[in-house]
C-alpha positions as CSV (number, residue, x, y, z in Angstrom):
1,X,0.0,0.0,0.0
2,X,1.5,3.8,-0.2
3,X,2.8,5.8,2.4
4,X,0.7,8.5,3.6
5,X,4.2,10.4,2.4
6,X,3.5,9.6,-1.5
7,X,-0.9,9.8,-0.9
8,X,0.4,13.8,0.1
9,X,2.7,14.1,-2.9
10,X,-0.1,12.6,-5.0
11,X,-2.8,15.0,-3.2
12,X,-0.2,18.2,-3.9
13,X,1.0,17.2,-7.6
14,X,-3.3,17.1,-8.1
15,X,-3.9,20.4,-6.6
16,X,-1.0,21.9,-8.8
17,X,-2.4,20.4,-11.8
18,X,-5.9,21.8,-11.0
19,X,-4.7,25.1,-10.6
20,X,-2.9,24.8,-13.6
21,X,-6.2,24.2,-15.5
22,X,-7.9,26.6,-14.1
23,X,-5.2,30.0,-14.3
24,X,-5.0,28.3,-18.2
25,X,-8.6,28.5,-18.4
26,X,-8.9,32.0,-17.0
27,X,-6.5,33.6,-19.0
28,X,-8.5,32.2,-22.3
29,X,-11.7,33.5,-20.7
30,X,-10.1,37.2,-20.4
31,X,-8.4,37.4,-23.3
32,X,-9.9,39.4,-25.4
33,X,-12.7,40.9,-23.5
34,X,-14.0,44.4,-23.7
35,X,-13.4,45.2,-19.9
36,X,-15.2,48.8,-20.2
37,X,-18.4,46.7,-21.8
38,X,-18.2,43.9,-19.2
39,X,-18.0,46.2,-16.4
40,X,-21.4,48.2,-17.8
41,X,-23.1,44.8,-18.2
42,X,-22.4,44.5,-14.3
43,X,-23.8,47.9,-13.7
44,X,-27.5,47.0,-15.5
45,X,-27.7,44.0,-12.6
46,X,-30.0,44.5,-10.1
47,X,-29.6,43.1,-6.9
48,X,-33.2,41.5,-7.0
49,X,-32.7,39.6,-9.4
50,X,-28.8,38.1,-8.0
51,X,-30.9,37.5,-4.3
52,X,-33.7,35.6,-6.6
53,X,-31.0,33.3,-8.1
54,X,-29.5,32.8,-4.8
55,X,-32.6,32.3,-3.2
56,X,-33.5,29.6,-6.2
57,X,-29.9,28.0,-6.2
58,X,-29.8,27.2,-2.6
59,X,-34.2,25.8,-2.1
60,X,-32.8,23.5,-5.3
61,X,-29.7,22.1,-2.9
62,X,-31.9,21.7,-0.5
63,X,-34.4,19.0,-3.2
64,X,-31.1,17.9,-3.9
65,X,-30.0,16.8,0.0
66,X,-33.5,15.4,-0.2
67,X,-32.9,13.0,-2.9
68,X,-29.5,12.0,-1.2
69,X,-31.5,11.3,1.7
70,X,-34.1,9.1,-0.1
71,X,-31.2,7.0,-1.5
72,X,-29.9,6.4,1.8
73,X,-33.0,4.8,3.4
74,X,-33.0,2.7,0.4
75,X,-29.9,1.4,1.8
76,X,-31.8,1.6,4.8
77,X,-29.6,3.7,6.6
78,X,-32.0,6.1,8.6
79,X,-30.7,9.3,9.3
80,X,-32.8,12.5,10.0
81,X,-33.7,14.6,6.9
82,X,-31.8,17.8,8.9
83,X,-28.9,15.7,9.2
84,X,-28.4,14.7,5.6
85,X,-29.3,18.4,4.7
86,X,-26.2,19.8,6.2
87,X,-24.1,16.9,5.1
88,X,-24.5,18.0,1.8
89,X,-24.1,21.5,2.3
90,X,-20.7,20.7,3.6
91,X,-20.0,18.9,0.6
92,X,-21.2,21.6,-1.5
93,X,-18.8,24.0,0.7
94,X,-15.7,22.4,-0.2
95,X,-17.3,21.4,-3.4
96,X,-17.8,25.4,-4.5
97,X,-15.3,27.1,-2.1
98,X,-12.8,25.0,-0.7
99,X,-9.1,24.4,-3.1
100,X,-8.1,21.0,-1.6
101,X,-7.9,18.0,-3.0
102,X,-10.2,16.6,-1.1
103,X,-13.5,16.8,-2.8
104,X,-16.7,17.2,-1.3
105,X,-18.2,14.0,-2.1
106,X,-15.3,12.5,-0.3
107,X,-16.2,14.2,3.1
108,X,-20.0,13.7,2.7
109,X,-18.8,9.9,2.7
110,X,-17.2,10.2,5.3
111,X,-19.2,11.9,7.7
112,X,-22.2,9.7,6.8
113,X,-20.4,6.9,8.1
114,X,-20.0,8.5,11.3
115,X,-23.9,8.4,11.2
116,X,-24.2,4.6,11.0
117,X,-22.5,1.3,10.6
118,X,-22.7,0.7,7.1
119,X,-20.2,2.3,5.5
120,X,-19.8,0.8,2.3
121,X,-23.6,1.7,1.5
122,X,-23.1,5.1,2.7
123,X,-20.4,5.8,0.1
124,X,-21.9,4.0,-2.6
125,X,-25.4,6.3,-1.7
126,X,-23.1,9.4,-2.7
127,X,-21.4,7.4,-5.8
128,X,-25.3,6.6,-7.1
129,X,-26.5,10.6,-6.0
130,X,-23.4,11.6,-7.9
131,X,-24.3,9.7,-11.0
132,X,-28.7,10.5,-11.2
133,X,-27.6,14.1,-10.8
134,X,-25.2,14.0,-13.7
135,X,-27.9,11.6,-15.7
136,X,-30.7,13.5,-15.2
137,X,-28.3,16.7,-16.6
138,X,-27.7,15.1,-19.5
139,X,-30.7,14.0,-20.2
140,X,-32.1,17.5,-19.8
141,X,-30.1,18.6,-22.2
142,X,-30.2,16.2,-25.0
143,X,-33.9,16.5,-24.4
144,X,-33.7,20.1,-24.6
145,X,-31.5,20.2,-27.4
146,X,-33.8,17.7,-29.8
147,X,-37.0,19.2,-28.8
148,X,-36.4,23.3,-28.9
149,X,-32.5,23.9,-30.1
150,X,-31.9,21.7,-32.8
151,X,-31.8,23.6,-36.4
152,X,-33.1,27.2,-34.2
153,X,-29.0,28.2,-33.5
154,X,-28.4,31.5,-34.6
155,X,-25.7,31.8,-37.7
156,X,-22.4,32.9,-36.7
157,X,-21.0,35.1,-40.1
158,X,-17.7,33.8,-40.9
159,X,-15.3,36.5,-41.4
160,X,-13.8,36.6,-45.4
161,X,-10.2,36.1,-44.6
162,X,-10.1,34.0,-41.3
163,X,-7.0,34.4,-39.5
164,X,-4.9,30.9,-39.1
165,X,-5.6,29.0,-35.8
166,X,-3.8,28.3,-32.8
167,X,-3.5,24.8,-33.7
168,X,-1.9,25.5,-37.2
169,X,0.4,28.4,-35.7
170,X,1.9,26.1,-33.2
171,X,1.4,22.7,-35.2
172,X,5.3,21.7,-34.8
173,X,4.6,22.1,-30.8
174,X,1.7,19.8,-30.4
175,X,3.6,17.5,-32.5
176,X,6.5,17.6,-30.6
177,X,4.4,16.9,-26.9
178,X,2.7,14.0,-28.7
179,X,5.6,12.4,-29.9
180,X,7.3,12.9,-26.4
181,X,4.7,11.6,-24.0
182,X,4.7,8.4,-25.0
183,X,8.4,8.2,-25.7
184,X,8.4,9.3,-21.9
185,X,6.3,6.7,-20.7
186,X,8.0,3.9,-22.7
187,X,11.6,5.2,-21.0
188,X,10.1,4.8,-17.8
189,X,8.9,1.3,-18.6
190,X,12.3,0.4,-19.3
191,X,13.5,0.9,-16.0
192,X,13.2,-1.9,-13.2
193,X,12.2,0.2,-10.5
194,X,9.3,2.6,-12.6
195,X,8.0,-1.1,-13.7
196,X,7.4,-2.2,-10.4
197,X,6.2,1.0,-9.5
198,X,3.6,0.4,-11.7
199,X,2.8,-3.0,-11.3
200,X,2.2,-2.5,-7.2
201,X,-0.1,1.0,-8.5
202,X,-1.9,-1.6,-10.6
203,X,-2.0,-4.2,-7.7
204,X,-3.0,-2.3,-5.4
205,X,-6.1,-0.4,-7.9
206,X,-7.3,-3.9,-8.8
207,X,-7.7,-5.2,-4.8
208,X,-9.5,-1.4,-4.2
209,X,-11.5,-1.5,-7.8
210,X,-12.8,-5.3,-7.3
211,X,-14.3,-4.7,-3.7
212,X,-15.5,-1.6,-4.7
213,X,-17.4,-3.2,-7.9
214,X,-18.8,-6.4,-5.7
215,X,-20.8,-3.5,-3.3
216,X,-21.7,-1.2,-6.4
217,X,-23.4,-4.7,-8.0
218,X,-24.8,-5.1,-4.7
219,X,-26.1,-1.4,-4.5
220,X,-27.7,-1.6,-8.2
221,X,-29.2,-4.3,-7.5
222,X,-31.0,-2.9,-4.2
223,X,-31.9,0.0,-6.1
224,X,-33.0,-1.6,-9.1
225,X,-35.6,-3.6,-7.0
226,X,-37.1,-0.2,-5.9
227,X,-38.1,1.7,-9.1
228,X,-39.9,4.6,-7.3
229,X,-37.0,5.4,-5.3
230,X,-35.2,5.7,-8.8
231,X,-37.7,7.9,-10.1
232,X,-38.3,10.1,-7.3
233,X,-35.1,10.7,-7.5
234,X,-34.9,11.7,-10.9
235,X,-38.0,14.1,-10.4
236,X,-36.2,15.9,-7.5
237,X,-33.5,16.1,-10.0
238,X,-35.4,18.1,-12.5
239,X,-37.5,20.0,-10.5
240,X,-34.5,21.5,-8.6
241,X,-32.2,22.0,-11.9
242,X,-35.0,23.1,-14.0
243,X,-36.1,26.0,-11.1
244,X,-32.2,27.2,-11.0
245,X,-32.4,27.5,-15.0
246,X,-35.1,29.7,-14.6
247,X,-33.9,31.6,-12.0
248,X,-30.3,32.1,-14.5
249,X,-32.7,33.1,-17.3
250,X,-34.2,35.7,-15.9
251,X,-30.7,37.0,-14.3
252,X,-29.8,37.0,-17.7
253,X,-32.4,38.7,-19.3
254,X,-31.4,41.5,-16.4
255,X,-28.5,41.7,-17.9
256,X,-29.8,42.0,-21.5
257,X,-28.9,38.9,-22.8
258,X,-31.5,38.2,-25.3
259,X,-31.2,34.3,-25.5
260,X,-34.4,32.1,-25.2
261,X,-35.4,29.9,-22.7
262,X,-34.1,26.9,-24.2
263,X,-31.2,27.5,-24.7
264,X,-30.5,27.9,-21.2
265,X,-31.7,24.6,-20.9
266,X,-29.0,23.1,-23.2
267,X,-26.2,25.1,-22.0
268,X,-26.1,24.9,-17.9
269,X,-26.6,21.3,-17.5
270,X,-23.8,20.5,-20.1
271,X,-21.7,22.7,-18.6
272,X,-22.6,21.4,-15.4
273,X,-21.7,18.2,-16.2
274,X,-18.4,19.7,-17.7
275,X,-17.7,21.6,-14.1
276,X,-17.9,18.1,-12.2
277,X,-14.8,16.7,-13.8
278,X,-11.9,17.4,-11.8
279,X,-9.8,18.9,-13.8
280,X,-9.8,22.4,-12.2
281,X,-10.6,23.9,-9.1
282,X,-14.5,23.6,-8.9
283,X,-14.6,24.2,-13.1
284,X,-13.0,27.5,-12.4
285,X,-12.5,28.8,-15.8
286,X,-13.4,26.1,-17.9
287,X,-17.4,26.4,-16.8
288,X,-16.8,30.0,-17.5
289,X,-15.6,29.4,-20.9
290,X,-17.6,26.8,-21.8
291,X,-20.9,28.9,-20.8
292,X,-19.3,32.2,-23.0
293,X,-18.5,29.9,-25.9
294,X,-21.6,28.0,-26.2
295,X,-23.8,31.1,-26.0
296,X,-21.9,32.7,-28.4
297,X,-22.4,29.7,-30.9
298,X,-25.9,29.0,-29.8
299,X,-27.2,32.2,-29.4
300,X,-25.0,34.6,-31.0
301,X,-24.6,36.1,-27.7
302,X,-21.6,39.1,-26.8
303,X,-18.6,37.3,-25.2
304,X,-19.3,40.1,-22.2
305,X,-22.7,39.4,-21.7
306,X,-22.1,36.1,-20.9
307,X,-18.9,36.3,-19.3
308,X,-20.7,38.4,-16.6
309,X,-24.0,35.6,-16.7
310,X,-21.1,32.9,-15.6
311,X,-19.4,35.2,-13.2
312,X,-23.0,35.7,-11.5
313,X,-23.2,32.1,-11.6
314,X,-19.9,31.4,-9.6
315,X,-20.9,34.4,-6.9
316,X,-24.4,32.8,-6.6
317,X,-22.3,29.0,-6.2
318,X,-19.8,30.4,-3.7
319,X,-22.3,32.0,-1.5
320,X,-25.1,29.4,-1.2
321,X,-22.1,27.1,-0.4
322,X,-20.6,29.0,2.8
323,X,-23.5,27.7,5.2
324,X,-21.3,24.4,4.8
325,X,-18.6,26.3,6.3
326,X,-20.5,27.7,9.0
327,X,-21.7,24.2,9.7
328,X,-18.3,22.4,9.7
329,X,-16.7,24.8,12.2
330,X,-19.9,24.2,14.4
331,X,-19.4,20.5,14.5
332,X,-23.0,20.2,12.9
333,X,-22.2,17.5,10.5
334,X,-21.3,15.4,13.3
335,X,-24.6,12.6,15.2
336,X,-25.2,14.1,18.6
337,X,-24.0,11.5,20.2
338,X,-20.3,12.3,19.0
339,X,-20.4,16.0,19.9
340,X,-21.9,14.9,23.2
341,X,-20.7,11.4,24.4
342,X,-18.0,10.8,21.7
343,X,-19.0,7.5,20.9
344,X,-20.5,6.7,17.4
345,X,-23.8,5.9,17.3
346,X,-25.4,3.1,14.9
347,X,-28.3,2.9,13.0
Protein backbone atom coordinates (compact mmCIF):
# COMPACT_ATOMS: atom_id res chain seq x y z
CA UNK A 1 0.00 0.00 0.00
CA UNK A 2 1.53 3.78 -0.18
CA UNK A 3 2.82 5.76 2.40
CA UNK A 4 0.73 8.47 3.64
CA UNK A 5 4.17 10.37 2.42
CA UNK A 6 3.53 9.63 -1.50
CA UNK A 7 -0.85 9.82 -0.86
CA UNK A 8 0.41 13.77 0.08
CA UNK A 9 2.72 14.10 -2.89
CA UNK A 10 -0.11 12.64 -4.96
CA UNK A 11 -2.85 14.97 -3.22
CA UNK A 12 -0.20 18.24 -3.91
CA UNK A 13 0.97 17.22 -7.58
CA UNK A 14 -3.25 17.13 -8.13
CA UNK A 15 -3.89 20.42 -6.62
CA UNK A 16 -0.99 21.86 -8.81
CA UNK A 17 -2.44 20.37 -11.85
CA UNK A 18 -5.95 21.83 -11.01
CA UNK A 19 -4.67 25.12 -10.56
CA UNK A 20 -2.89 24.85 -13.58
CA UNK A 21 -6.19 24.19 -15.46
CA UNK A 22 -7.91 26.60 -14.07
CA UNK A 23 -5.15 29.97 -14.30
CA UNK A 24 -4.98 28.30 -18.15
CA UNK A 25 -8.64 28.47 -18.45
CA UNK A 26 -8.94 31.96 -17.04
CA UNK A 27 -6.46 33.61 -18.96
CA UNK A 28 -8.45 32.23 -22.32
CA UNK A 29 -11.67 33.45 -20.67
CA UNK A 30 -10.10 37.15 -20.38
CA UNK A 31 -8.36 37.42 -23.31
CA UNK A 32 -9.88 39.45 -25.41
CA UNK A 33 -12.71 40.87 -23.47
CA UNK A 34 -14.02 44.44 -23.73
CA UNK A 35 -13.35 45.20 -19.94
CA UNK A 36 -15.23 48.76 -20.22
CA UNK A 37 -18.40 46.66 -21.78
CA UNK A 38 -18.21 43.90 -19.21
CA UNK A 39 -18.04 46.25 -16.42
CA UNK A 40 -21.42 48.23 -17.85
CA UNK A 41 -23.15 44.81 -18.21
CA UNK A 42 -22.40 44.55 -14.27
CA UNK A 43 -23.83 47.89 -13.68
CA UNK A 44 -27.48 47.03 -15.46
CA UNK A 45 -27.68 44.02 -12.62
CA UNK A 46 -30.03 44.54 -10.10
CA UNK A 47 -29.64 43.11 -6.88
CA UNK A 48 -33.19 41.52 -7.00
CA UNK A 49 -32.67 39.60 -9.40
CA UNK A 50 -28.79 38.10 -8.00
CA UNK A 51 -30.89 37.55 -4.30
CA UNK A 52 -33.74 35.60 -6.58
CA UNK A 53 -31.02 33.25 -8.11
CA UNK A 54 -29.45 32.76 -4.81
CA UNK A 55 -32.62 32.29 -3.16
CA UNK A 56 -33.47 29.59 -6.18
CA UNK A 57 -29.89 28.04 -6.23
CA UNK A 58 -29.83 27.23 -2.59
CA UNK A 59 -34.16 25.76 -2.12
CA UNK A 60 -32.80 23.50 -5.35
CA UNK A 61 -29.69 22.14 -2.94
CA UNK A 62 -31.85 21.67 -0.51
CA UNK A 63 -34.39 19.01 -3.16
CA UNK A 64 -31.07 17.87 -3.89
CA UNK A 65 -29.96 16.79 0.00
CA UNK A 66 -33.48 15.44 -0.17
CA UNK A 67 -32.92 13.04 -2.94
CA UNK A 68 -29.51 12.03 -1.23
CA UNK A 69 -31.49 11.32 1.73
CA UNK A 70 -34.10 9.09 -0.06
CA UNK A 71 -31.18 7.04 -1.51
CA UNK A 72 -29.86 6.40 1.78
CA UNK A 73 -33.01 4.79 3.41
CA UNK A 74 -32.96 2.66 0.43
CA UNK A 75 -29.90 1.36 1.80
CA UNK A 76 -31.76 1.61 4.83
CA UNK A 77 -29.59 3.69 6.56
CA UNK A 78 -31.96 6.05 8.63
CA UNK A 79 -30.71 9.33 9.34
CA UNK A 80 -32.78 12.55 9.95
CA UNK A 81 -33.70 14.63 6.92
CA UNK A 82 -31.81 17.82 8.91
CA UNK A 83 -28.86 15.72 9.24
CA UNK A 84 -28.38 14.73 5.60
CA UNK A 85 -29.30 18.38 4.70
CA UNK A 86 -26.16 19.80 6.17
CA UNK A 87 -24.12 16.92 5.10
CA UNK A 88 -24.48 17.97 1.82
CA UNK A 89 -24.11 21.45 2.28
CA UNK A 90 -20.69 20.66 3.63
CA UNK A 91 -20.01 18.86 0.63
CA UNK A 92 -21.20 21.63 -1.53
CA UNK A 93 -18.76 23.96 0.68
CA UNK A 94 -15.72 22.37 -0.21
CA UNK A 95 -17.26 21.38 -3.42
CA UNK A 96 -17.77 25.42 -4.51
CA UNK A 97 -15.34 27.08 -2.09
CA UNK A 98 -12.78 24.95 -0.75
CA UNK A 99 -9.05 24.44 -3.05
CA UNK A 100 -8.05 21.05 -1.64
CA UNK A 101 -7.86 18.00 -3.03
CA UNK A 102 -10.19 16.62 -1.08
CA UNK A 103 -13.47 16.79 -2.82
CA UNK A 104 -16.72 17.20 -1.32
CA UNK A 105 -18.20 14.03 -2.05
CA UNK A 106 -15.32 12.52 -0.30
CA UNK A 107 -16.19 14.18 3.07
CA UNK A 108 -20.05 13.68 2.73
CA UNK A 109 -18.80 9.86 2.73
CA UNK A 110 -17.17 10.20 5.28
CA UNK A 111 -19.15 11.87 7.74
CA UNK A 112 -22.16 9.66 6.76
CA UNK A 113 -20.41 6.94 8.07
CA UNK A 114 -19.98 8.45 11.29
CA UNK A 115 -23.94 8.44 11.18
CA UNK A 116 -24.19 4.55 11.03
CA UNK A 117 -22.51 1.30 10.59
CA UNK A 118 -22.68 0.66 7.06
CA UNK A 119 -20.19 2.26 5.54
CA UNK A 120 -19.79 0.84 2.31
CA UNK A 121 -23.56 1.69 1.46
CA UNK A 122 -23.07 5.10 2.67
CA UNK A 123 -20.38 5.76 0.08
CA UNK A 124 -21.86 3.96 -2.62
CA UNK A 125 -25.35 6.26 -1.71
CA UNK A 126 -23.09 9.37 -2.75
CA UNK A 127 -21.43 7.42 -5.80
CA UNK A 128 -25.30 6.61 -7.09
CA UNK A 129 -26.53 10.62 -6.02
CA UNK A 130 -23.40 11.55 -7.90
CA UNK A 131 -24.26 9.70 -10.96
CA UNK A 132 -28.75 10.50 -11.23
CA UNK A 133 -27.63 14.12 -10.75
CA UNK A 134 -25.21 14.01 -13.71
CA UNK A 135 -27.87 11.64 -15.71
CA UNK A 136 -30.69 13.49 -15.15
CA UNK A 137 -28.33 16.67 -16.64
CA UNK A 138 -27.70 15.05 -19.46
CA UNK A 139 -30.70 14.05 -20.22
CA UNK A 140 -32.11 17.48 -19.77
CA UNK A 141 -30.09 18.64 -22.22
CA UNK A 142 -30.21 16.18 -24.98
CA UNK A 143 -33.91 16.54 -24.42
CA UNK A 144 -33.67 20.14 -24.62
CA UNK A 145 -31.52 20.18 -27.42
CA UNK A 146 -33.81 17.75 -29.79
CA UNK A 147 -36.98 19.18 -28.81
CA UNK A 148 -36.36 23.26 -28.89
CA UNK A 149 -32.54 23.89 -30.11
CA UNK A 150 -31.92 21.73 -32.83
CA UNK A 151 -31.82 23.63 -36.37
CA UNK A 152 -33.10 27.20 -34.24
CA UNK A 153 -28.97 28.17 -33.55
CA UNK A 154 -28.37 31.49 -34.56
CA UNK A 155 -25.67 31.76 -37.66
CA UNK A 156 -22.43 32.94 -36.69
CA UNK A 157 -20.95 35.14 -40.06
CA UNK A 158 -17.72 33.83 -40.85
CA UNK A 159 -15.34 36.49 -41.42
CA UNK A 160 -13.83 36.64 -45.42
CA UNK A 161 -10.18 36.11 -44.57
CA UNK A 162 -10.10 34.04 -41.33
CA UNK A 163 -7.01 34.41 -39.52
CA UNK A 164 -4.88 30.94 -39.15
CA UNK A 165 -5.59 29.04 -35.78
CA UNK A 166 -3.79 28.34 -32.77
CA UNK A 167 -3.48 24.80 -33.67
CA UNK A 168 -1.91 25.46 -37.22
CA UNK A 169 0.35 28.40 -35.66
CA UNK A 170 1.87 26.06 -33.15
CA UNK A 171 1.44 22.67 -35.20
CA UNK A 172 5.34 21.66 -34.77
CA UNK A 173 4.59 22.12 -30.77
CA UNK A 174 1.70 19.79 -30.42
CA UNK A 175 3.64 17.48 -32.50
CA UNK A 176 6.51 17.61 -30.57
CA UNK A 177 4.37 16.91 -26.93
CA UNK A 178 2.72 13.98 -28.67
CA UNK A 179 5.58 12.37 -29.92
CA UNK A 180 7.32 12.86 -26.36
CA UNK A 181 4.66 11.58 -23.98
CA UNK A 182 4.67 8.39 -25.01
CA UNK A 183 8.44 8.21 -25.72
CA UNK A 184 8.36 9.32 -21.89
CA UNK A 185 6.33 6.67 -20.72
CA UNK A 186 7.95 3.88 -22.66
CA UNK A 187 11.59 5.23 -21.01
CA UNK A 188 10.10 4.76 -17.83
CA UNK A 189 8.87 1.33 -18.59
CA UNK A 190 12.30 0.40 -19.30
CA UNK A 191 13.49 0.87 -15.97
CA UNK A 192 13.24 -1.92 -13.18
CA UNK A 193 12.20 0.20 -10.53
CA UNK A 194 9.35 2.63 -12.58
CA UNK A 195 8.01 -1.10 -13.72
CA UNK A 196 7.39 -2.20 -10.39
CA UNK A 197 6.17 0.97 -9.48
CA UNK A 198 3.61 0.35 -11.65
CA UNK A 199 2.81 -3.03 -11.29
CA UNK A 200 2.16 -2.46 -7.22
CA UNK A 201 -0.09 0.97 -8.52
CA UNK A 202 -1.93 -1.64 -10.61
CA UNK A 203 -1.99 -4.15 -7.74
CA UNK A 204 -3.03 -2.31 -5.37
CA UNK A 205 -6.09 -0.44 -7.95
CA UNK A 206 -7.32 -3.86 -8.76
CA UNK A 207 -7.74 -5.24 -4.82
CA UNK A 208 -9.51 -1.43 -4.15
CA UNK A 209 -11.53 -1.46 -7.75
CA UNK A 210 -12.84 -5.33 -7.35
CA UNK A 211 -14.27 -4.72 -3.66
CA UNK A 212 -15.46 -1.59 -4.70
CA UNK A 213 -17.37 -3.16 -7.94
CA UNK A 214 -18.76 -6.38 -5.71
CA UNK A 215 -20.83 -3.46 -3.32
CA UNK A 216 -21.67 -1.24 -6.41
CA UNK A 217 -23.38 -4.68 -7.98
CA UNK A 218 -24.81 -5.06 -4.67
CA UNK A 219 -26.10 -1.45 -4.47
CA UNK A 220 -27.66 -1.57 -8.20
CA UNK A 221 -29.22 -4.32 -7.49
CA UNK A 222 -31.03 -2.92 -4.23
CA UNK A 223 -31.92 0.00 -6.08
CA UNK A 224 -33.03 -1.60 -9.10
CA UNK A 225 -35.58 -3.57 -7.05
CA UNK A 226 -37.09 -0.15 -5.92
CA UNK A 227 -38.13 1.67 -9.09
CA UNK A 228 -39.86 4.57 -7.31
CA UNK A 229 -37.02 5.43 -5.31
CA UNK A 230 -35.18 5.72 -8.84
CA UNK A 231 -37.72 7.88 -10.13
CA UNK A 232 -38.33 10.08 -7.28
CA UNK A 233 -35.06 10.66 -7.47
CA UNK A 234 -34.93 11.68 -10.92
CA UNK A 235 -38.02 14.07 -10.43
CA UNK A 236 -36.17 15.89 -7.47
CA UNK A 237 -33.47 16.05 -10.00
CA UNK A 238 -35.35 18.05 -12.48
CA UNK A 239 -37.50 19.95 -10.47
CA UNK A 240 -34.51 21.52 -8.60
CA UNK A 241 -32.24 22.03 -11.87
CA UNK A 242 -34.97 23.11 -14.05
CA UNK A 243 -36.09 25.96 -11.12
CA UNK A 244 -32.22 27.16 -10.96
CA UNK A 245 -32.36 27.51 -14.99
CA UNK A 246 -35.06 29.67 -14.58
CA UNK A 247 -33.85 31.56 -12.04
CA UNK A 248 -30.28 32.08 -14.51
CA UNK A 249 -32.72 33.09 -17.34
CA UNK A 250 -34.21 35.70 -15.87
CA UNK A 251 -30.65 37.03 -14.34
CA UNK A 252 -29.81 37.02 -17.68
CA UNK A 253 -32.39 38.68 -19.25
CA UNK A 254 -31.43 41.51 -16.42
CA UNK A 255 -28.47 41.75 -17.87
CA UNK A 256 -29.75 41.97 -21.48
CA UNK A 257 -28.93 38.88 -22.76
CA UNK A 258 -31.54 38.16 -25.31
CA UNK A 259 -31.20 34.28 -25.49
CA UNK A 260 -34.43 32.07 -25.23
CA UNK A 261 -35.35 29.95 -22.67
CA UNK A 262 -34.09 26.88 -24.20
CA UNK A 263 -31.19 27.55 -24.71
CA UNK A 264 -30.47 27.87 -21.18
CA UNK A 265 -31.75 24.58 -20.90
CA UNK A 266 -28.95 23.14 -23.17
CA UNK A 267 -26.17 25.09 -22.02
CA UNK A 268 -26.08 24.90 -17.90
CA UNK A 269 -26.61 21.27 -17.49
CA UNK A 270 -23.75 20.50 -20.11
CA UNK A 271 -21.68 22.72 -18.59
CA UNK A 272 -22.58 21.45 -15.41
CA UNK A 273 -21.68 18.17 -16.15
CA UNK A 274 -18.38 19.66 -17.69
CA UNK A 275 -17.74 21.57 -14.13
CA UNK A 276 -17.86 18.14 -12.19
CA UNK A 277 -14.84 16.71 -13.79
CA UNK A 278 -11.91 17.37 -11.81
CA UNK A 279 -9.79 18.89 -13.84
CA UNK A 280 -9.78 22.40 -12.25
CA UNK A 281 -10.57 23.91 -9.14
CA UNK A 282 -14.54 23.59 -8.94
CA UNK A 283 -14.55 24.25 -13.06
CA UNK A 284 -13.05 27.46 -12.36
CA UNK A 285 -12.54 28.81 -15.79
CA UNK A 286 -13.37 26.13 -17.85
CA UNK A 287 -17.40 26.40 -16.79
CA UNK A 288 -16.75 30.00 -17.46
CA UNK A 289 -15.57 29.39 -20.89
CA UNK A 290 -17.63 26.75 -21.79
CA UNK A 291 -20.88 28.91 -20.81
CA UNK A 292 -19.31 32.20 -22.96
CA UNK A 293 -18.48 29.89 -25.89
CA UNK A 294 -21.63 27.97 -26.21
CA UNK A 295 -23.80 31.15 -26.02
CA UNK A 296 -21.86 32.68 -28.38
CA UNK A 297 -22.40 29.67 -30.90
CA UNK A 298 -25.91 29.00 -29.85
CA UNK A 299 -27.19 32.20 -29.39
CA UNK A 300 -25.04 34.60 -30.96
CA UNK A 301 -24.61 36.06 -27.68
CA UNK A 302 -21.56 39.06 -26.82
CA UNK A 303 -18.65 37.27 -25.20
CA UNK A 304 -19.27 40.11 -22.24
CA UNK A 305 -22.68 39.38 -21.73
CA UNK A 306 -22.13 36.10 -20.90
CA UNK A 307 -18.94 36.30 -19.33
CA UNK A 308 -20.65 38.39 -16.58
CA UNK A 309 -23.98 35.58 -16.71
CA UNK A 310 -21.08 32.86 -15.62
CA UNK A 311 -19.41 35.22 -13.15
CA UNK A 312 -23.02 35.69 -11.50
CA UNK A 313 -23.24 32.06 -11.57
CA UNK A 314 -19.95 31.39 -9.63
CA UNK A 315 -20.86 34.39 -6.93
CA UNK A 316 -24.43 32.78 -6.64
CA UNK A 317 -22.33 28.95 -6.17
CA UNK A 318 -19.83 30.42 -3.75
CA UNK A 319 -22.31 31.96 -1.53
CA UNK A 320 -25.10 29.39 -1.25
CA UNK A 321 -22.15 27.09 -0.39
CA UNK A 322 -20.58 29.04 2.77
CA UNK A 323 -23.47 27.66 5.21
CA UNK A 324 -21.27 24.45 4.79
CA UNK A 325 -18.58 26.26 6.34
CA UNK A 326 -20.50 27.65 9.05
CA UNK A 327 -21.69 24.17 9.71
CA UNK A 328 -18.27 22.39 9.68
CA UNK A 329 -16.66 24.83 12.23
CA UNK A 330 -19.89 24.22 14.40
CA UNK A 331 -19.40 20.52 14.55
CA UNK A 332 -23.01 20.21 12.88
CA UNK A 333 -22.18 17.51 10.47
CA UNK A 334 -21.28 15.37 13.28
CA UNK A 335 -24.64 12.65 15.20
CA UNK A 336 -25.18 14.12 18.56
CA UNK A 337 -23.98 11.51 20.16
CA UNK A 338 -20.30 12.31 19.04
CA UNK A 339 -20.37 16.01 19.89
CA UNK A 340 -21.88 14.88 23.17
CA UNK A 341 -20.68 11.39 24.40
CA UNK A 342 -18.00 10.81 21.67
CA UNK A 343 -19.04 7.52 20.90
CA UNK A 344 -20.52 6.75 17.42
CA UNK A 345 -23.82 5.92 17.26
CA UNK A 346 -25.43 3.09 14.85
CA UNK A 347 -28.25 2.89 13.01
Amino acid sequence: MPTAQEVRKKRHVSLIARIVVAAAAIVWVFHGQDWQELAAVFQRLSPWYFLLSLATFAGGQVIIAVRWWLLLRAQTIHIPILAAVRLYYLGLFYNNVMPGSVGGDLLKAWYVAKHTDKRLAGVLSVFVDRVIGLVGLVLMAIVAYLAFVRGRMVPVEAEPEAAPGWLSEHVGVVLGVGLAVPAVLLLSLAHPYTRAKFRHAAGFAWLKGTALLRGAKDAIVLYCSRPWTLAAAFLLTFAAQSTVIVAFWLLGRNLTIEAPLRYYFVIFPVMWVVAAVPVSIAGLGVLEAGIVELFALLAGTAAEKALALAFCQRFVWVLASLPGGVIHLLGAHLPREICVDGEKPLS
